[in-house]
GUROMAR-496622 format. One line per field, with one value per residue: residue number from 1; x, y, z of N, C-alpha, C in turn. Coordinates in Angstrom, 1 decimal. Layout:
i c(NUM; ...);
n.east c(X; ...);
n.north c(Y; ...);
n.up c(Z; ...);
ca.east c(X; ...);
ca.north c(Y; ...);
ca.up c(Z; ...);
c.east c(X; ...);
c.north c(Y; ...);
c.up c(Z; ...);
***
This chain:
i c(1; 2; 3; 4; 5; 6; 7; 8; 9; 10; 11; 12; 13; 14; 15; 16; 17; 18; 19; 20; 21; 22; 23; 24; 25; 26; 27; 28; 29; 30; 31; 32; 33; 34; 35; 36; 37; 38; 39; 40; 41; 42; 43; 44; 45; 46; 47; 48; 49; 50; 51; 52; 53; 54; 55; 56; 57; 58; 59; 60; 61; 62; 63; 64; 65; 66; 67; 68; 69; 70; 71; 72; 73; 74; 75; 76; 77; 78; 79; 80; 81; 82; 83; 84; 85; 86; 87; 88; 89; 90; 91; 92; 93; 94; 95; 96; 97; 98; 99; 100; 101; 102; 103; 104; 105; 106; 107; 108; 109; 110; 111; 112; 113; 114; 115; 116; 117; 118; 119; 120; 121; 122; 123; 124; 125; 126; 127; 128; 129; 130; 131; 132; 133; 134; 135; 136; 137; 138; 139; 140; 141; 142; 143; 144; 145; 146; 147; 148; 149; 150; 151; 152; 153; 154; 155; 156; 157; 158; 159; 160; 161);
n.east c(-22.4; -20.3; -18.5; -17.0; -13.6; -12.2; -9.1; -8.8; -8.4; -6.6; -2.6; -0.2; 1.9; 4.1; 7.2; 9.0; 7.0; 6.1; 6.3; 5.5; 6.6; 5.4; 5.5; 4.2; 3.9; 1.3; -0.3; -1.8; -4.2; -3.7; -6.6; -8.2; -6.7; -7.3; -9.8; -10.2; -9.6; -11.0; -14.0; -17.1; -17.4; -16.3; -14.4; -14.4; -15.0; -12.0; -9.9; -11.2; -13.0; -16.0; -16.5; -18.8; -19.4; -17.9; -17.8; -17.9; -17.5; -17.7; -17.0; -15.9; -15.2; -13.6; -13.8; -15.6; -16.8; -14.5; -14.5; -13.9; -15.4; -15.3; -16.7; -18.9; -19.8; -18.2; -15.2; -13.0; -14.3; -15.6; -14.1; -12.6; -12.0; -9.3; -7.5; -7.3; -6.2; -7.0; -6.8; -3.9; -3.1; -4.8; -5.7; -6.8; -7.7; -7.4; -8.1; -7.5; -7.5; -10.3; -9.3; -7.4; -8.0; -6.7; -5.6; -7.4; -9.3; -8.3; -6.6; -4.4; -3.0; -3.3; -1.6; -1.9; -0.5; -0.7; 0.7; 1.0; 2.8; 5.0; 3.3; 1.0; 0.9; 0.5; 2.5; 2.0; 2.7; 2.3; 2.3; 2.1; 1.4; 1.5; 2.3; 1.6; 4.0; 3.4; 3.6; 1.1; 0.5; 3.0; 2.6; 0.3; 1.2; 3.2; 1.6; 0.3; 2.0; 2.4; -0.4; -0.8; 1.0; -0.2; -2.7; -1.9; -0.9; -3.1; -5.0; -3.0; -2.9; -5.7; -6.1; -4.5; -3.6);
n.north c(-39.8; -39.4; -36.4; -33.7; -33.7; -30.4; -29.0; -26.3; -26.3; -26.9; -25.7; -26.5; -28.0; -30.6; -31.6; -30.8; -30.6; -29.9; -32.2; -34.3; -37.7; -40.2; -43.1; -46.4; -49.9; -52.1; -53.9; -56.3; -57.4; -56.8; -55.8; -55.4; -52.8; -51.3; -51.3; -49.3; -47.2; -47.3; -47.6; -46.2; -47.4; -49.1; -47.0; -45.2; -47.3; -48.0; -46.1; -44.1; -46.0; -45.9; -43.5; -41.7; -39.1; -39.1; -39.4; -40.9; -39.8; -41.7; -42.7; -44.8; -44.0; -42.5; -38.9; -39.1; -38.7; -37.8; -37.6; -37.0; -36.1; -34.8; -33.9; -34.6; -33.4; -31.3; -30.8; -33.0; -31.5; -31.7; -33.1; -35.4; -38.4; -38.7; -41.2; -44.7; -48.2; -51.2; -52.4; -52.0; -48.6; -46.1; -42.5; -39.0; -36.0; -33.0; -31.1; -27.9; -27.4; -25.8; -24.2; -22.5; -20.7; -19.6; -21.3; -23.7; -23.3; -24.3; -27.3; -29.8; -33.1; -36.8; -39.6; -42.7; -45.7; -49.6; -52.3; -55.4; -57.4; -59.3; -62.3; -61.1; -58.8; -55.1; -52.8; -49.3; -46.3; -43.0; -40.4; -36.9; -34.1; -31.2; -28.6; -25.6; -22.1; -20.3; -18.5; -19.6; -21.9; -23.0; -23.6; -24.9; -27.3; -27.8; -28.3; -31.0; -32.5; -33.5; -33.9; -36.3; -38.3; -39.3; -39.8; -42.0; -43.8; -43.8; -45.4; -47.8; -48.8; -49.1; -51.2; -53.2; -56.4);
n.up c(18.4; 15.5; 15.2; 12.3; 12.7; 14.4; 12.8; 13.5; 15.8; 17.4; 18.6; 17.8; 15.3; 13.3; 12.6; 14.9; 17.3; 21.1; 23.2; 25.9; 27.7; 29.2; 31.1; 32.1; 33.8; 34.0; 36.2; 34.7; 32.3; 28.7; 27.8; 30.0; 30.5; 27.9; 27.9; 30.3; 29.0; 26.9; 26.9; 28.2; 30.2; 31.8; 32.3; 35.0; 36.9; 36.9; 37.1; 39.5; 41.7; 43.3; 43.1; 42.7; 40.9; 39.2; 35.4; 32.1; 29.0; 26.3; 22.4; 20.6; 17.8; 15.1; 15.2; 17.3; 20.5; 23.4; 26.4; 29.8; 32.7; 35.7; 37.0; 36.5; 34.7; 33.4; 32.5; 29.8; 28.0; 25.1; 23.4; 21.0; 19.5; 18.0; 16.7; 16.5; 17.7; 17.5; 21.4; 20.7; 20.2; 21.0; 20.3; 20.8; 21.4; 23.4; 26.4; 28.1; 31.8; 33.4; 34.7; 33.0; 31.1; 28.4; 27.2; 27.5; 25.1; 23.3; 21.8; 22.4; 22.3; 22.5; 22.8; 23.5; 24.2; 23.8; 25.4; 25.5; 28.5; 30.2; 32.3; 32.2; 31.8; 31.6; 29.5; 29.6; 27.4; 27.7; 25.3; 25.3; 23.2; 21.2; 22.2; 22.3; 21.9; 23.5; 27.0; 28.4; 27.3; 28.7; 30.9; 31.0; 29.8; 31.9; 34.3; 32.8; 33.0; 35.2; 35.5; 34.6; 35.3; 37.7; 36.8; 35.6; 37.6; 39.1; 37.4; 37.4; 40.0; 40.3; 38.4; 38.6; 39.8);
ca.east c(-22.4; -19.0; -18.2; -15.7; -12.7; -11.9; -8.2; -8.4; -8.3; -5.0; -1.8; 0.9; 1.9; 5.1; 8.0; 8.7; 6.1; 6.4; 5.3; 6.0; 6.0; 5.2; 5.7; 3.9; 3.6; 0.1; -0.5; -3.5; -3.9; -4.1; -8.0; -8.9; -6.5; -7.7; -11.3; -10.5; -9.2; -11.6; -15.3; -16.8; -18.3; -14.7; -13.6; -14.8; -14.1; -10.3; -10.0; -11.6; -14.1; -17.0; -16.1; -19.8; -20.1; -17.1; -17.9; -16.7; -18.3; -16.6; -17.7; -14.8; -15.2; -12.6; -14.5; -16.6; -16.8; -13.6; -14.9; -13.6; -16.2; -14.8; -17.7; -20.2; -20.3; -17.1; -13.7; -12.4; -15.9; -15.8; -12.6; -12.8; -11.0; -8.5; -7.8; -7.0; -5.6; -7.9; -5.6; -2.4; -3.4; -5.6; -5.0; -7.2; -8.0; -7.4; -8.0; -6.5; -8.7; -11.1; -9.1; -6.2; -9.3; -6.1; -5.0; -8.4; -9.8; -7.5; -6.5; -3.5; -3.3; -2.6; -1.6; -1.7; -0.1; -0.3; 1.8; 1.7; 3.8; 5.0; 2.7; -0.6; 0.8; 0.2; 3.0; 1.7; 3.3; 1.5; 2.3; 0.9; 1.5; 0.9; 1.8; 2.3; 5.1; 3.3; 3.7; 0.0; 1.1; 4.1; 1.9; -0.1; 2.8; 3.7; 0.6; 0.1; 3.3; 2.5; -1.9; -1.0; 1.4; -1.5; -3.6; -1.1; -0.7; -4.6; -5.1; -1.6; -3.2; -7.2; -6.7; -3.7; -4.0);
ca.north c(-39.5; -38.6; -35.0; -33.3; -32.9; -28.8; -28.9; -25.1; -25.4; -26.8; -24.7; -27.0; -29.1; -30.5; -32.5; -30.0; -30.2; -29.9; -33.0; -35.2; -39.0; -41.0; -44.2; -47.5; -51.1; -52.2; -56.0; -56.6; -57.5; -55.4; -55.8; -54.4; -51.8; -51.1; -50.6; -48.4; -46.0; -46.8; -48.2; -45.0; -48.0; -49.4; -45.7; -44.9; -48.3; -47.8; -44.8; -43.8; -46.7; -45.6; -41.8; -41.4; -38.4; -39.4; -39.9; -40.4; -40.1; -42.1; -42.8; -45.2; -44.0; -41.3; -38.0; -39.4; -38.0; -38.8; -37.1; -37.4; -35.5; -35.0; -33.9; -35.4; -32.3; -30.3; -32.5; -32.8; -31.2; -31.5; -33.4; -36.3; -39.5; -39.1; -42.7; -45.8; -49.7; -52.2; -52.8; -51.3; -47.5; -44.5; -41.0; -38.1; -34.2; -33.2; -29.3; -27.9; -27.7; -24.4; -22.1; -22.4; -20.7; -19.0; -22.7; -24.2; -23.0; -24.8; -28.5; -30.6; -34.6; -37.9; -40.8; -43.9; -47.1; -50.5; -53.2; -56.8; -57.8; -61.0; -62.1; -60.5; -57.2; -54.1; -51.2; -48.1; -45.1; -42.3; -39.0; -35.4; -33.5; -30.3; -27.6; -24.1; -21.7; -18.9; -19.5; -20.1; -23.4; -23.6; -23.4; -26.6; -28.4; -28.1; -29.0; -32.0; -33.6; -34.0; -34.8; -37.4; -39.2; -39.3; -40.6; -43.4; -44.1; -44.3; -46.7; -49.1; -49.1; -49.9; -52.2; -54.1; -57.5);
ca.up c(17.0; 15.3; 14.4; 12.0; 13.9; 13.6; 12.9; 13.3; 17.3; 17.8; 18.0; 17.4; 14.2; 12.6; 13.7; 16.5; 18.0; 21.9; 23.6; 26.8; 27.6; 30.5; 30.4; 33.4; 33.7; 34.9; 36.4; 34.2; 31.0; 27.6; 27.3; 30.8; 30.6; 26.8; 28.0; 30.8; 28.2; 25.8; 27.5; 29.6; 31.3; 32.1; 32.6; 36.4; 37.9; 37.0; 37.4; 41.3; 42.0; 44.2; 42.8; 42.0; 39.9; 38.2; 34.4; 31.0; 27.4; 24.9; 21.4; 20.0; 16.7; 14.8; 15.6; 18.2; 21.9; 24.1; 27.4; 31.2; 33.4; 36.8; 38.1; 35.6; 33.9; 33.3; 32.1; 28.8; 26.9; 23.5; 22.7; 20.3; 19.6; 16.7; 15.8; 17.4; 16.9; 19.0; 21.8; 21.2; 20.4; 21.4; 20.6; 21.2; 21.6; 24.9; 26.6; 29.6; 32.9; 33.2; 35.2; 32.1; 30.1; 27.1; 26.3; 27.3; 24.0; 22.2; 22.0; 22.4; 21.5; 23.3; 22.5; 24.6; 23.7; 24.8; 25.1; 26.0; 28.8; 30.3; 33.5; 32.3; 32.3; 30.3; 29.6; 28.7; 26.9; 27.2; 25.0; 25.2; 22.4; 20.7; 23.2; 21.6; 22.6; 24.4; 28.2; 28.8; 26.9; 29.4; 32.4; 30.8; 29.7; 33.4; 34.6; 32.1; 32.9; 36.7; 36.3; 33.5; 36.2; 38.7; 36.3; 35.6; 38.9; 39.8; 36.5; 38.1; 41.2; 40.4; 37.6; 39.0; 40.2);
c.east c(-21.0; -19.1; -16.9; -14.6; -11.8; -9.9; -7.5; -7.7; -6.8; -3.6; -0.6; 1.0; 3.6; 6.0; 8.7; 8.3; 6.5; 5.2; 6.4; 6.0; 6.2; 4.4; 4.9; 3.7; 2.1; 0.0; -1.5; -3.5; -4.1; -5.5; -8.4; -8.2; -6.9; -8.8; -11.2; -10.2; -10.3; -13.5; -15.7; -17.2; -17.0; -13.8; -13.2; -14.2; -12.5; -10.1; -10.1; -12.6; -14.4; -16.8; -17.6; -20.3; -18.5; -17.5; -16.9; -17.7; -17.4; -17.1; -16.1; -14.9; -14.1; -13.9; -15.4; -15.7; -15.7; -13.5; -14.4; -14.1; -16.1; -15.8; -18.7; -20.5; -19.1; -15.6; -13.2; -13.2; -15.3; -14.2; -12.8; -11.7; -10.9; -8.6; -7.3; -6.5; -6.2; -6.6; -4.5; -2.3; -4.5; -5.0; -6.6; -7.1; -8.2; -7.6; -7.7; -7.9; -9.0; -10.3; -7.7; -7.7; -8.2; -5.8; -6.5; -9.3; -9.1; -7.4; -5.0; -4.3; -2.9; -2.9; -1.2; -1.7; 0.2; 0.3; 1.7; 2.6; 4.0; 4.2; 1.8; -0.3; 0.7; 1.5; 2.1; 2.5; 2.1; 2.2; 1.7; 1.6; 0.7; 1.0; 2.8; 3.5; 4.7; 3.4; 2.5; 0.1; 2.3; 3.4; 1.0; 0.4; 3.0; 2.8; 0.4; 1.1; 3.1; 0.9; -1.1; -0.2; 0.9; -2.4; -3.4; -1.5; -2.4; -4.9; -4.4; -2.6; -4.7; -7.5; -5.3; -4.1; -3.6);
c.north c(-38.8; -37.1; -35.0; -33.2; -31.4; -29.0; -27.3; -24.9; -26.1; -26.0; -25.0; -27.8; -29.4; -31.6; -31.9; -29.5; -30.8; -30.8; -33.5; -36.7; -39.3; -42.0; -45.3; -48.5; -51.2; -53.6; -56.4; -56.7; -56.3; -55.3; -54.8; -53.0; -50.9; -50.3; -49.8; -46.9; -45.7; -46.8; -46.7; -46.2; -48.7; -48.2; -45.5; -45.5; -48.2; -47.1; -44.3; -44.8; -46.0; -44.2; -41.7; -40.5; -37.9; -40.4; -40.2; -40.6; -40.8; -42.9; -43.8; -45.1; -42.7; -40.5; -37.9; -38.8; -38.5; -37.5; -37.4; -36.2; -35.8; -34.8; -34.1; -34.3; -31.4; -31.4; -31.5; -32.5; -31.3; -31.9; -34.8; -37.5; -39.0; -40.3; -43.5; -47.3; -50.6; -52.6; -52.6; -49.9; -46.9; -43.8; -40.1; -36.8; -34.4; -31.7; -29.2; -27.6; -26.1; -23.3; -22.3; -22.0; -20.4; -20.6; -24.0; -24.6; -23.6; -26.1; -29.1; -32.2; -35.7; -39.0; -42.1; -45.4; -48.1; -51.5; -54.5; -57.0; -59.0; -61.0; -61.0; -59.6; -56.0; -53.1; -50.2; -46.7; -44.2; -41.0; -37.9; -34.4; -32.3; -28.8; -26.1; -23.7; -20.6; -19.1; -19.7; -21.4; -24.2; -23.9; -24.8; -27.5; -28.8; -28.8; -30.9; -33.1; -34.0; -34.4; -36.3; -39.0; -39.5; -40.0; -41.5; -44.3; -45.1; -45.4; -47.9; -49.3; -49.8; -50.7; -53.4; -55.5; -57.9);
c.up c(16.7; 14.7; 13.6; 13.2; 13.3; 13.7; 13.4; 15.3; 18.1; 17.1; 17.6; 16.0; 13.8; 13.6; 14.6; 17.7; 19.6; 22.7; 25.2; 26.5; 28.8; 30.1; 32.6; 33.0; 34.8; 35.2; 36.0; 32.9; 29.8; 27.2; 28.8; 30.8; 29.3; 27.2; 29.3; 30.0; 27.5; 26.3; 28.7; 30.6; 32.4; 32.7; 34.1; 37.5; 38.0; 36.9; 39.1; 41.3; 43.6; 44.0; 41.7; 41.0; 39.1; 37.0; 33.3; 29.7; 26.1; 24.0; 20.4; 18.6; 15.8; 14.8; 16.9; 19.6; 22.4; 25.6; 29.0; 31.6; 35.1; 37.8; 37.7; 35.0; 33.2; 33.7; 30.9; 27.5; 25.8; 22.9; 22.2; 19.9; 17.7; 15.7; 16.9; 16.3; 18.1; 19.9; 21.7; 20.8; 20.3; 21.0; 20.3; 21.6; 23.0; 24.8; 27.7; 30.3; 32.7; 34.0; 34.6; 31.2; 28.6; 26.8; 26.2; 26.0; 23.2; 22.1; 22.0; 22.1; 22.4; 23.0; 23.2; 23.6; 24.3; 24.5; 25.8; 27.0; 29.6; 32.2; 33.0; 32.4; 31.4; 30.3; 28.5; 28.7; 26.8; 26.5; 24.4; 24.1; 22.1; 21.4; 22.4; 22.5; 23.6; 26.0; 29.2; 28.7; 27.7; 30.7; 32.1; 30.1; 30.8; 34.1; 34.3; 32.9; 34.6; 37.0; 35.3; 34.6; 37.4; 38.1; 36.1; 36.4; 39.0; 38.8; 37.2; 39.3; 41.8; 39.3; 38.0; 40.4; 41.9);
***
């Protein structure tokens, strides 16, 4: 079920806002790599397949749930899908992992874009946005920028052909 989304709990806005980008080609088309982003049922397999109490809750609707539960319980609780474009964008509320609890509380944004490419292949842009200036926000900035190319990686590597 969708919720309001509370604008109150993110700390960035504007066109200065402090983001990254990481950028991959996947050997697979733009539908499976679509629904690993968007399908929790699609999530798991591409992602860690046989990583059993690896979840995901996702409600493709603006406000609805957009969850990754790492240990089927504790992830990205209570972060919701922004908006999307069938197949060429996501974006979503993201929060930092539990032992960042001062930025935890808050939210950042990501936007994942996909792309067509030639040979059944997908590129995706991903960018993280929204990171305040205090240096709790620098500590998961730093963080971000090195799981997000992990999480690339493991998508390239279990949805590639």
């Amino acid at each position: 079920m969708a919720h309001p989304i509370d604008t109150s709990l993110f700390d960035a806005s504007g066109p200065g806002v402090r983001s990254f980008v990481r950028e991959i080609t996947i050997h697979a088309p733009v539908e499976a790599v679509y629904a690993a982003w968007t399908d929790a049922q699609h999530f798991s397999p591409a992602y860690a397949p046989g990583r059993t109490e690896l979840r995901a809750n996702i409600e493709l609707v603006i406000g609805g749930a957009y969850e990754w539960l790492w240990d089927g319980q504790l992830g990205s609780n209570d972060c919701q899908v922004l908006s999307y474009l069938p197949l060429r964008m996501l974006s979503f509320s993201w929060n930092a992992p539990p032992a960042q609890p001062e930025s935890r509380v808050k939210r950042s944004w990501v936007v994942v874009e996909f792309e067509p490419c030639e040979g059944d292949a997908t590129h995706l842009c991903l960018t993280h946005l929204g990171f305040g200036e205090a240096k709790h926000w620098d500590e998961t900035m730093a963080y971000f920028g090195e799981a997000w190319s992990h999480v690339l990686e493991q998508f390239r590597k279990n949805l590639s052909r």
